[in-house]
N, C-alpha and C positions, 0 to 999 in steps of 0.2 A: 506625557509619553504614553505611547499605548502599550495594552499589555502582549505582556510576547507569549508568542504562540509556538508551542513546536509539534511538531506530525511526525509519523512517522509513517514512510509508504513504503516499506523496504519489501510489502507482499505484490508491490505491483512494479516499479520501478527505478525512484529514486527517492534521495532522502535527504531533505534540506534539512540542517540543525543550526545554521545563523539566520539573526534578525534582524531586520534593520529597524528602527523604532516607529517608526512611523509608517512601515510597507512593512507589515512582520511577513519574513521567510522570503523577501525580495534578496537574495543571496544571485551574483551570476553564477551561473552554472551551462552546461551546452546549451541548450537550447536556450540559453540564457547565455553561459561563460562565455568566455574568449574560448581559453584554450581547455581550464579545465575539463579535460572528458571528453574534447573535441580532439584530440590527438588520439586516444585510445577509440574512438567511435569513427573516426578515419582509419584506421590500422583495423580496425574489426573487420571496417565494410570490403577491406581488401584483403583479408583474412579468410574467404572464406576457398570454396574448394579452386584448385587452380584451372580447369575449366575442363569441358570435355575434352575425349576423344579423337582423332579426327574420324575416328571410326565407329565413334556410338552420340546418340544424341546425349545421354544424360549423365551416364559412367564413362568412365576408361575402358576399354576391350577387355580387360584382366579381372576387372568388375564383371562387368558384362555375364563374362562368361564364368567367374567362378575360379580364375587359374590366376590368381594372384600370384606373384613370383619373388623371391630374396634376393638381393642384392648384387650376390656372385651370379643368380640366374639372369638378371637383366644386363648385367655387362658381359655374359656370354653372347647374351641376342643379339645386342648391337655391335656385337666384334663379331659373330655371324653372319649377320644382316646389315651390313651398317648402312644402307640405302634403304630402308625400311622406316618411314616416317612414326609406327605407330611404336619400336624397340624404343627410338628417342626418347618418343612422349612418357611412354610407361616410367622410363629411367629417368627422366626431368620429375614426374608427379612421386612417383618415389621420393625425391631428395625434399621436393615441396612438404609432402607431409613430415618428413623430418626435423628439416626445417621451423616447418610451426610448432608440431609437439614438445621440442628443446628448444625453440628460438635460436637456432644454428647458421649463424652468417654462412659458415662454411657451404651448409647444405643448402641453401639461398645462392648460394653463389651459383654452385652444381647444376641447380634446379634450373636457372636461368641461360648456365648457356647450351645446356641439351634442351631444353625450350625452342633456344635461337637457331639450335641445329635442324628440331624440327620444323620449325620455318622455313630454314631453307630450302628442308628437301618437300613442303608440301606450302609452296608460296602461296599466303592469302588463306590460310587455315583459321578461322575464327575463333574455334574452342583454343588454340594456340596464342596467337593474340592476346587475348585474354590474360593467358594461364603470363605471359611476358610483361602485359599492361601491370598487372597486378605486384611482381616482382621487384618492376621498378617503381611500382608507386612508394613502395615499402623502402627502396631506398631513398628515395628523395625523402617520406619524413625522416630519415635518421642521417643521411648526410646530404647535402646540398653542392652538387656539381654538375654546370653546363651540361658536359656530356648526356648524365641521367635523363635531364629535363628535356635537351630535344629529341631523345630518342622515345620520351614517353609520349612526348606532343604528336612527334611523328604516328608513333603506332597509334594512337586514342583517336586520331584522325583518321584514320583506316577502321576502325572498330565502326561496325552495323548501327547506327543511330538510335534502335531499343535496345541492343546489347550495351551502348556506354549509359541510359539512363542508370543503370547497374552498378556504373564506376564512376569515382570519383573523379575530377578533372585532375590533370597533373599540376594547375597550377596552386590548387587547393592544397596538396602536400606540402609546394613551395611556401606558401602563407605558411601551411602551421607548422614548420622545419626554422621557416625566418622568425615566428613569434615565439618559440623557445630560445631560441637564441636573444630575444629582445628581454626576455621576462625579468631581468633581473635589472635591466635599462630603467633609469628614474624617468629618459624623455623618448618617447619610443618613437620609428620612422614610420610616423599612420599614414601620410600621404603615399608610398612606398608598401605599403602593406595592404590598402584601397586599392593601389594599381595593380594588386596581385590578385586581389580578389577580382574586379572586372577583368582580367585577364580570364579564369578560373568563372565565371558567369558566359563569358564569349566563348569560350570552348567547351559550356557543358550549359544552355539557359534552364532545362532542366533542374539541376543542382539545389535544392532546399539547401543544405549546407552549407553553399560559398552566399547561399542569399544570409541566411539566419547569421554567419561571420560577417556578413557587411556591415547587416544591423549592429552586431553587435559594436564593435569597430565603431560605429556613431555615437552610439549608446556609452563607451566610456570616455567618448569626448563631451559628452553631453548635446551632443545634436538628435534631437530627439523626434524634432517633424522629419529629420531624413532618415532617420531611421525608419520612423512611421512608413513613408514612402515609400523606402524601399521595400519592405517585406508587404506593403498593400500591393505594391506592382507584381510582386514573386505570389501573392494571396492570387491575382485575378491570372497570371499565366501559368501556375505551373499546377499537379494536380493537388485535390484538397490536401492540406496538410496541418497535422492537429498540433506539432510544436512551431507550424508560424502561426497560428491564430492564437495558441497561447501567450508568443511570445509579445505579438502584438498586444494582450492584454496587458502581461507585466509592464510595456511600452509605456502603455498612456496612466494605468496604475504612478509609474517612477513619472512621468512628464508633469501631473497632479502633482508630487511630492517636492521634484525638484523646484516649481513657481512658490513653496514656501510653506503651503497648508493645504493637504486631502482635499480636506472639507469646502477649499473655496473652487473648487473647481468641479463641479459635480456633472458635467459635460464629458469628461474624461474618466469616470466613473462606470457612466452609461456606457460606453463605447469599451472600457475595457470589460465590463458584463457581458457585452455581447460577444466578443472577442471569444472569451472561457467559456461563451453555453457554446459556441460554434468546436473548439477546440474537444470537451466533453460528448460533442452529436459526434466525433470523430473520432475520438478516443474515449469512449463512457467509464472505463476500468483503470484511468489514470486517475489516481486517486489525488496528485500535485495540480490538476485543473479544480479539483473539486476544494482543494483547501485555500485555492486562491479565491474561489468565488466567492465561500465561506466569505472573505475578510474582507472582499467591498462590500458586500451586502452590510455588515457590518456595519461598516463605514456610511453606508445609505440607511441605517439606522430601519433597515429589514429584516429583526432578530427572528423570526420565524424560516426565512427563507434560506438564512445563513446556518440555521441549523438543519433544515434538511440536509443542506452540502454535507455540514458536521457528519452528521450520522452516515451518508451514505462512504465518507471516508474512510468510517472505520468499521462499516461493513467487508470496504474493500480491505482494510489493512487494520485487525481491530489488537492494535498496540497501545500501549498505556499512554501514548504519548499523545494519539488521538481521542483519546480518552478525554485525557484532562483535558484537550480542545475542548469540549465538550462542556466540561464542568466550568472553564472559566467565565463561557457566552452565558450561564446560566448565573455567574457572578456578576459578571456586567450588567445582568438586568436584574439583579439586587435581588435572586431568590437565591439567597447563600443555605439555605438548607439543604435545597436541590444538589446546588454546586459542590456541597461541602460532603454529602454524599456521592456524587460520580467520583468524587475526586479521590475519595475513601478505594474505590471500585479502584481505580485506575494505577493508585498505589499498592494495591493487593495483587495488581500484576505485571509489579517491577518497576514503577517508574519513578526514573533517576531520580536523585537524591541532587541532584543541580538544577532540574525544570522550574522554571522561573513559576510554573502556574503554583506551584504548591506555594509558595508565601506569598504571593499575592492576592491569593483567593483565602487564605486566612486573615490578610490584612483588611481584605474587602466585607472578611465576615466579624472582624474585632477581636480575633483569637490569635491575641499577641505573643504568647508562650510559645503555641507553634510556629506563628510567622517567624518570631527569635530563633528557635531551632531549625527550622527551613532557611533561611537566609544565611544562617552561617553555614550551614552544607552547601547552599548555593555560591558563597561565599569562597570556601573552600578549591574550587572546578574554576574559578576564576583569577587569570594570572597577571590582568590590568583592572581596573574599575574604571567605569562612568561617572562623569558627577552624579547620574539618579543614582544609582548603586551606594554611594556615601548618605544621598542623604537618605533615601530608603534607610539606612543604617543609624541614620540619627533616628528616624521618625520610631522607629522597630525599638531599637533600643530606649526611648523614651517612653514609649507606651508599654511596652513589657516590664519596665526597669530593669535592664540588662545591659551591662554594658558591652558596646561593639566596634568598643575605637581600637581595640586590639586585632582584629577582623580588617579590617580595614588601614591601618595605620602602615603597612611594611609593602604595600601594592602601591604599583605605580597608577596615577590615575589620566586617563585618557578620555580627552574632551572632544565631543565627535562634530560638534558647530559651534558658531561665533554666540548662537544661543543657548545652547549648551553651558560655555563658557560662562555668560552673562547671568544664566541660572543660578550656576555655583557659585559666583561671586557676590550672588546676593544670598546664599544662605548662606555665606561663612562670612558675611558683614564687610564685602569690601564695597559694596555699594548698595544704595536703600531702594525700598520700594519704588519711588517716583524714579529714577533713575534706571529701573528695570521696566517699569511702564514703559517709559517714553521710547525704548528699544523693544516693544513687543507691537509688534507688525500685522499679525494674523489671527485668527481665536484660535487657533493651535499651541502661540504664544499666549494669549491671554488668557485661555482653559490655565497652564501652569502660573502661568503671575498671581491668577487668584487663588488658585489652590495653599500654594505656597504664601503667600502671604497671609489667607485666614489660615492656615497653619501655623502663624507665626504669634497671629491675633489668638487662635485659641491655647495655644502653649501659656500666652501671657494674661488668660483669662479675659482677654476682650470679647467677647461673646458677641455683642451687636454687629464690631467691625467684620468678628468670623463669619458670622451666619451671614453678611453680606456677600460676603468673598466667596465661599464655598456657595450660594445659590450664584453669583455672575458664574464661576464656574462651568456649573452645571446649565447654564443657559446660551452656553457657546456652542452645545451641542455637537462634541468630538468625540463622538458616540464608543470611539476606541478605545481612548484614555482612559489610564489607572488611576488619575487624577477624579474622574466623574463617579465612580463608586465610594471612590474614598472620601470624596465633597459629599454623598449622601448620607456616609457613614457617619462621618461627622456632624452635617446639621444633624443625628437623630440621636447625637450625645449634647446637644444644644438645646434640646426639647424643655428639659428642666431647669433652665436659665432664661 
């Protein structure tokens, strides 16, 4: 298993905290997720001011000029003037900013139909349009009815063709209006929800957004050359864009993973490299491009080049949590002194009392007292286990003499693959070594068969068979693995035998 890494980028823009064991921080997310964050990052993009004037390019007249008006003033105006396009507009952007500030349907409502007023009385108003397109995109994500949908299709088709790269397609609302409504669906309608996004691509080719939902949409079906495709076609026609090149990274990063092991696909490796230095020329200050690169380099067993990323991550964002990034890459390559000081640094400024790196980089340095006491705080923050997570608790609790079957014992435990499962069943004796062999397929799997198995060899003081197991091991070369520190740490307690 490799070891898990957490970052934190909350001084630049987002903050991944799951891992997946093998892609650590490969979490979806928008530019990633389905919907996570794509439904608030669609409501933002139409969120913002409800559009000009028809009588100033960039404010409202009321702006403009300084004579902003209250409420009773503006419904004087328009019962004054009621054929006056700009009494409307003021009185529609009026209820607009109300609207946002409270989240006020009422004033949404308002805002829309003296919007519609002003329409009429100044037909083909663009800053109008607009201030209307946006209204109803806002309702289409939160209720879903015909009516809304053709009248948004209508207007967004009327809208200036550099004014809609601006806005979002109407059919992109419908997507993410229809995948809340699916989210809680064990088999959800993806052919149906494909159709809405090329729907939502034809009416906006433009759109990063309805591109990056497609991919995504692939991506939890596990179609992963079309995903690839699709966001390469969105890569070569729309303008550069640093979360499709990143995402493209994650892409081929998960396509590596999901054929079974990282490390045998080292083709997909390259290409997702390239992918996050293209994403980072385009976004340098995103510090989530810098911590994924971090961890193929990694992975390509480029420990120098992975720690420039390191460092420049928590230049951008210098939290404990990048911190002990830091200190762990410096455990992996067996200078636990180094490690064991950043790490010292990194808990001097705060960092949690569940980060996976604090007991494993004590486990990596033989300072089992602490791993003991790390693990059970870690221990603690957790409301299912792993099989690693038990046996970690064996191993911890065996080398510290501390017992941790009370830790462990009242958690339900969740088995995350078929090898996973197969793992656990060989360290709780329901099947023997040759029988975990013969199911280890990859040296991703055989990095763990050996580790665990001369771990079994040196428990029982077999020392020839250990020192075998933990050097195959280390010869699989899954430069991630917690498994390849702790196989060194152990040949170097084999030394005297």
């Amino acid at each position: 298993m490799k070891q898990a890494a957490v970052k934190a980028i909350t001084a630049v823009k987002t903050t991944t905290a799951a891992h997946s064991r093998q892609l650590v921080g490969l979490v979806h997310r928008l530019r990633h997720p389905l919907l996570a964050g794509a439904l608030a990052l669609a409501i933002a993009g139409c969120a913002q001011q409800a559009g000009q004037s028809p009588a100033a390019n960039t404010k409202t007249h009321a702006e403009a000029t300084g004579n902003t008006r209250d409420l009773r003033s503006l419904q004087t105006w328009v019962e004054t003037e009621p054929d006056n396009p700009e009494a409307w507009y003021e009185l529609g952007y009026y209820h607009y900013r109300e609207a946002e500030e409270h989240n006020a349907t009422s004033s949404r409502e308002r805002a829309l139909a003296y919007f519609r007023k002003t329409l009429a009385l100044a037909p083909g108003n663009a800053p109008t349009q607009e201030a209307i397109y946006r209204l109803l995109y806002q309702k289409l994500l939160r209720e879903r009815r015909p009516e809304n949908l053709s009248e948004a299709r209508a207007l967004y088709a009327q809208i200036g063709s550099e004014a809609r790269k601006g806005l979002h397609p109407p059919s992109l609302a419908l997507f993410l209006n229809t995948y809340v409504q699916q989210a809680g669906d064990a088999q959800k309608d993806y052919p149906g929800l494909q159709q809405t996004l090329y729907n939502a691509i034809a009416e906006q080719p433009q759109s990063a957004l309805a591109h990056l939902q497609l991919a995504n949409l692939y991506r939890r079906q596990g179609y992963y050359p079309m995903a690839i495709a699709s966001l390469k076609l969105a890569s070569d026609n729309l303008d550069p864009s640093a979360d499709i090149q990143g995402t493209l990274g994650e892409l081929y990063e998960e396509r590596a993973f999901s054929q079974g092991c990282t490390y045998e696909y080292p083709a997909y490796l390259d290409r997702a490299i390239r992918h996050y230095q293209h994403a980072i020329a385009l976004e340098p200050d995103e510090g989530e491009w810098h911590f994924r690169l971090a961890q193929v380099y990694l992975d390509q067993n480029r420990p120098q080049l992975a720690m420039n990323e390191a460092q420049i991550l928590f230049e951008l964002a210098p939290k404990a949590e990048n911190q002990a990034f830091i200190a762990q890459q410096y455990s992996m390559r067996n200078q636990q002194p180094k490690a064991l000081q950043i790490l010292a640094q990194a808990q001097a400024k705060g960092l949690g009392q569940g980060d996976a790196a604090q007991h494993e980089i004590y486990m990596n340095s033989g300072q089992w007292q602490q791993a003991a006491q790390a693990f059970t705080q870690y221990l603690q923050g957790k409301k299912a286990l792993s099989g690693y997570d038990v046996i970690k608790a064996d191993i911890i609790g065996q080398q510290s003499n501390k017992d941790l079957s009370a830790q462990v014992r009242d958690k339900p435990l969740q088995l995350g693959s078929r090898w996973e499962a197969a793992v656990y069943a060989y360290w709780t004796g329901k099947v023997n070594r040759q029988q975990l062999a013969d199911y280890a397929g990859n040296r991703c799997e055989r990095t763990e068969l050996f580790f665990y198995a001369g771990y079994r060899e040196f428990a029982r003081g077999q020392w020839q068979q250990a020192r075998q197991d933990f050097s195959a091991a280390l010869q699989q070369n899954t430069w991630r693995f917690i498994e390849r520190p702790l196989a060194t740490y152990f040949l170097g307690r084999l030394t005297s035998h």
